[in-house]
N, C-alpha and C positions, 0 to 999 in steps of 0.2 A: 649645153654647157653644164658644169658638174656642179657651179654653184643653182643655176636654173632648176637640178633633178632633186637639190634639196629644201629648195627654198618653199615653190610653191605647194608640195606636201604639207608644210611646215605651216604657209601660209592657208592652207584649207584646214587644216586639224583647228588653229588658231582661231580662225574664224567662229569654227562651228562649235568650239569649245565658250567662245564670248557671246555667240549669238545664246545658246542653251543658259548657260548664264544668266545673262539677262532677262530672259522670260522669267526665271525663277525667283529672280530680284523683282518683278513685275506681279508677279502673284497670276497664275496661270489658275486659270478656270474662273470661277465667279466666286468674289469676294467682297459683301457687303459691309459697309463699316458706317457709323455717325463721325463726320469732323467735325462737330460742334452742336453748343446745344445754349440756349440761351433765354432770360425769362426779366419778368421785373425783380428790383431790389426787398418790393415790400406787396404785399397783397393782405387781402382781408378773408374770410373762411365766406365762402358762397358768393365771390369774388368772381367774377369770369375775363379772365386773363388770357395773353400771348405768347406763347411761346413757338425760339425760331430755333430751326435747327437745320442742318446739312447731313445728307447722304451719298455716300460713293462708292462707285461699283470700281473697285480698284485694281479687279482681274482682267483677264484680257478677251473674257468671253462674256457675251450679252445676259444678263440677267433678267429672269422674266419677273411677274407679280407677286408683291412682297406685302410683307405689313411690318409698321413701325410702331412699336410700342412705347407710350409717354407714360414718367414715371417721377413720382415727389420720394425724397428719401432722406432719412437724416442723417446720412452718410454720402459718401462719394464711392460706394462699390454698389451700382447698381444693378439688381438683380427683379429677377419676373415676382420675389416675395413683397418688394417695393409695394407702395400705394396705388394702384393705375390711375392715371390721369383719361388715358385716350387710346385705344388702339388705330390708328389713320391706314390707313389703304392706298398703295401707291400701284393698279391695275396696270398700267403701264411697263413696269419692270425698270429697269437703268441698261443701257448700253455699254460695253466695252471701257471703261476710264471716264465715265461720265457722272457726274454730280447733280444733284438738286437741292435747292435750299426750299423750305416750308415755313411759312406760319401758321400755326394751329391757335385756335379760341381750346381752351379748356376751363374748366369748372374749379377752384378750390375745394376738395370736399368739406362738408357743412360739418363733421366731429373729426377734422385735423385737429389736433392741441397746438395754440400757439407756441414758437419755435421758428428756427434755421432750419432751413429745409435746403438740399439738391434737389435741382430739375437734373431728369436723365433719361435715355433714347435707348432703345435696344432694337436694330436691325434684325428684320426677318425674324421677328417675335413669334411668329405663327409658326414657325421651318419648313416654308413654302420653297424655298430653293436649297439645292445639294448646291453647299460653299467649300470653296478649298480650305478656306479657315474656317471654322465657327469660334473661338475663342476672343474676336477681335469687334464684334458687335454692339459693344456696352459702351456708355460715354457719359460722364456726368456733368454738369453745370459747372464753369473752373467759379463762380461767385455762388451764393447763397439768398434765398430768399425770406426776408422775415413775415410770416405769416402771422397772422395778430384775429383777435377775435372780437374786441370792442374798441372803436370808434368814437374816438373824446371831443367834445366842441366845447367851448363856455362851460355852456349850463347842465346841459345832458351828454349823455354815452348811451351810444347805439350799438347795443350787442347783433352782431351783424349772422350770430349763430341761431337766437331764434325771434328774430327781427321786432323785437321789444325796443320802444327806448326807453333810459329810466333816468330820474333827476338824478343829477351828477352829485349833489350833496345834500344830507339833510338841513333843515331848517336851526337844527338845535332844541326843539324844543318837543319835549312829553308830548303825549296825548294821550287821551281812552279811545278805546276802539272807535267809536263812534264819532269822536272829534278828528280821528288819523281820515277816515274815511269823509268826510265835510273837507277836512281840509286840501285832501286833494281833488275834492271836482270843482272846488272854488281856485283853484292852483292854475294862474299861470306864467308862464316860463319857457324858454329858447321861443318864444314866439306862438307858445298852442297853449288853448284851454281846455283840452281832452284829457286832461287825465285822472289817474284813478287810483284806488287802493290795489296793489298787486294781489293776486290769487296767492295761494301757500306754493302751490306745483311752479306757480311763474318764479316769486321771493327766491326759491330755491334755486333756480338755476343760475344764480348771480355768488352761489356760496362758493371757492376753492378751497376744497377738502384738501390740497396742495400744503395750505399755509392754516396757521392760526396768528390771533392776536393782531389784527382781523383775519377771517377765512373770506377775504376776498380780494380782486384785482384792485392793485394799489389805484385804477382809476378812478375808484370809488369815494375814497378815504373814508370809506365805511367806520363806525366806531365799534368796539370790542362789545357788543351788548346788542339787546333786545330788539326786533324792527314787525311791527306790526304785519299782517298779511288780512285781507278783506273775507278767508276763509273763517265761516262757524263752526266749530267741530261735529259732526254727525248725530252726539248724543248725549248732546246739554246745546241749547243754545245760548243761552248766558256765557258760553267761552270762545275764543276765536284760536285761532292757529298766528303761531309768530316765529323767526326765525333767530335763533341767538348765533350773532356771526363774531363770538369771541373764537370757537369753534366749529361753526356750522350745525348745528343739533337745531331740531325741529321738535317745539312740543304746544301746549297750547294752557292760555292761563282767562282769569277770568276779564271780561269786557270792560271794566271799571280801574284796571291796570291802566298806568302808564308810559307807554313805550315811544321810541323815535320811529321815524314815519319815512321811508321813500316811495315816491310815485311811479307809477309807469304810465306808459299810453301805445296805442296801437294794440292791435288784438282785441281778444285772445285767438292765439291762432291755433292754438290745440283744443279738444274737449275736455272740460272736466274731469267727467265718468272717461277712467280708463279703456274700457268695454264697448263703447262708440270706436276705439280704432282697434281695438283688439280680431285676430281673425284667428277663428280654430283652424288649422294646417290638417292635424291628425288626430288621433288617439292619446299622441304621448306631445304634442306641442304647439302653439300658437305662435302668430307674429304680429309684432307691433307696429302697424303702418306707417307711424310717424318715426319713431328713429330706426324701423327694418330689423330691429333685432328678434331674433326666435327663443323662444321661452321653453323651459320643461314646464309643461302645465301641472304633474304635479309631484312632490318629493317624495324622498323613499321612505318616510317617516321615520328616519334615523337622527337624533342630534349627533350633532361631530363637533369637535375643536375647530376654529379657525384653518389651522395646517390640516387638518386632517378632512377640511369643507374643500379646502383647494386641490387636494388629491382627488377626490371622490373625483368632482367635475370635470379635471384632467383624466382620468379613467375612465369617463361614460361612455358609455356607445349607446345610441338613443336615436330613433328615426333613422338609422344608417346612416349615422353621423358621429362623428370621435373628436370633434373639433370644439368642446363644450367646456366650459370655463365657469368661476366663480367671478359675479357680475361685480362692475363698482359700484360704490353707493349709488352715484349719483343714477345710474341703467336702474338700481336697484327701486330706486323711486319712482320710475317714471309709470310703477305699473301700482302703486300704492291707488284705493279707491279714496278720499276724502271725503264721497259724498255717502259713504255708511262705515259700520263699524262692526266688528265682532265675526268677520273678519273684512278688514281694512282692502278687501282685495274680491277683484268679480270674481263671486263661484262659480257664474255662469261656463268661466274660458278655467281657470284654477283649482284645484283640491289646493287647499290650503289651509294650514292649521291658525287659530287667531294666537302665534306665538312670534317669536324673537328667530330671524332668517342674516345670517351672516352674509355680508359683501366682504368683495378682494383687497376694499381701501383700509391701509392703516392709521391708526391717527396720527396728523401731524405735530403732535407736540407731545407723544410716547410711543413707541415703535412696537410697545409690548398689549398696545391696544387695538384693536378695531372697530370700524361702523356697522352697526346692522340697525335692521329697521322692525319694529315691532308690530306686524298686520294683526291685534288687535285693536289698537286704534288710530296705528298709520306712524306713529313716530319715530324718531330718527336721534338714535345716541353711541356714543362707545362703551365697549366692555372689555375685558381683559380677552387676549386672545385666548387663553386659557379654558374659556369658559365652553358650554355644548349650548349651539342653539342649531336649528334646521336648515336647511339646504336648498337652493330655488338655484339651477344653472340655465346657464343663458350661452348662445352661438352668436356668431357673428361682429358687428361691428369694432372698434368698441366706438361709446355711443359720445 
């Protein structure tokens, strides 16, 4: 019949026009994607956390062995420059429109700066499989995780960064060096009688160069002024080292001062002498075992301006590496010697001049200033950016 010789024509083009269709609404070949990614609300830095997330093969052909990359970011466009968390191994592959949900243990890393952070997933991290998309891989956290670094109870705060605890407030009252140190091993408090005058190197890690008026976390209520440290300077022992947390500046006055006093306990779980974790790499650099960062062992004995220290380090190329930056204070310290002077710094790993060496940190209460630290005899103030002091770059972290 004459409607029969058109219809089913009609009816087979139709067909094969919906069936092709649809494959390509279906995503034809192999196509990996995260549908979800998910973490707790709040975590601590060195924290070992859960994170769940789903994967799917949303094409219509089997996917073989892939890897999945976990990633912290302080945004929601997650990319491979993110923070990594974990690369996970899925040997297996996904099948044809098949899903998997995971939970993964990861690590907070230990120099996050507290903040909001995204959890985020990135399929076939490695590009172990030819996808019909690769643009569709990314996924971030739809909430936020507040990452935090001290840990408040009553009486003490557990900086959970380098697992010190320290009395949550001072007592209010002066001492001379002498009496700061008595009175904290006769101290006790949250339930221990362990503790002790902090060292200058530990004192300082409690300072945020961030803020002044105090330079520390409101956990603290630290007061704008003076706080004793158990360190003698290298060369007078009649003076000790103290921390002024109006601004964070380190210098050191005579033992018969009277200053306010916080305690700590636990540790030390660093060495003193920098040069105990220092390792020579090469010719032109070292690393520091405890915060991993690499060092120019020695400058190019140029002073520079502040702008003009942060160019230099952006420019280096050094150990066949171009990734080199002007350090923060705080990195900037971590390699100060305490236990000598003239210069403040192991010759043994460093060429180093006993002069004034510029970090990246500005001051937070003039913008026209910065930190540097003096490796003649270790200490730590601002100067106008303005000004030429030396040069010391650093790779890696930041710490």
């Amino acid at each position: 019949m004459k409607w029969q010789r058109v219809f089913f024509p009609l009816l087979v083009v139709c067909l094969s026009f919906c069936f092709v269709g649809n494959v390509v609404n279906a995503a034809p070949g192999r196509d990996l994607l995260v549908t979800s990614i998910s973490g707790p609300a709040t975590g601590y830095v060195r924290q070992i956390i859960s994170v769940t997330y789903e994967v799917k093969n949303q094409g219509d052909t089997d996917a073989g062995a892939f890897t999945v990359g976990l990633y912290i970011s302080q945004d929601n466009l997650i990319a491979t420059t993110d923070r990594l968390l974990k690369k996970v191994a899925f040997p297996d592959g996904l099948l044809a429109g098949q899903s998997t949900e995971t939970t993964t243990k990861v690590t907070i890393p230990i120099n996050l700066a507290p903040g909001d952070y995204y959890f985020g997933a990135i399929a076939d991290v490695a590009k172990q499989v030819a996808e019909s998309k690769e643009g569709n891989n990314k996924k971030a956290s739809a909430e936020t995780i507040q990452v935090m670094r001290y840990q408040a109870y009553n009486e003490t705060v557990v900086d959970r960064k380098t697992k010190l605890t320290w009395q949550k407030a001072d007592d209010g009252t002066r001492r001379d060096w002498a009496k700061a140190g008595t009175y904290c091993d006769k101290l006790v408090l949250g339930g221990y009688s362990d503790w002790r005058l902090p060292r200058i190197d530990e004192l300082l890690t409690i300072v945020d160069y961030s803020q002044y008026d105090p330079a520390s976390d409101d956990v603290f209520g630290s007061r704008s002024t003076h706080y004793w440290s158990s360190s003698t300077i290298a060369f007078n022992p009649d003076y000790a080292w103290f921390v002024y947390f109006y601004y964070g500046g380190a210098y050191w006055f005579n033992k018969v001062d009277y200053y306010y006093v916080r305690c700590v306990r636990g540790g030390p779980f660093w060495p003193f002498d920098p040069s105990d974790r220092l390792q020579i790499v090469d010719d032109d650099t070292a690393k520091d075992t405890l915060t991993n960062l690499v060092w120019q062992r020695s400058d190019d004995g140029q002073k520079r301006s502040w702008n003009d220290a942060l160019d230099y380090c952006a420019d280096l190329i050094l150990a066949g590496k171009s990734d080199w930056r002007l350090s923060t204070i705080k990195e900037l310290q971590t390699i100060i010697d305490y236990t000598t002077w003239n210069p403040a710094i192991s010759t043994e790993v460093f060429s180093a001049e006993s002069d004034d060496y510029w970090s990246s940190s500005t001051y937070a209460a003039d913008p026209d200033d910065a930190w540097f630290v003096n490796f003649n005899g270790g200490y730590t103030i601002v100067y106008p950016k303005s000004s030429y002091f030396y040069v010391r770059c650093v790779r890696g972290g930041p710490w």
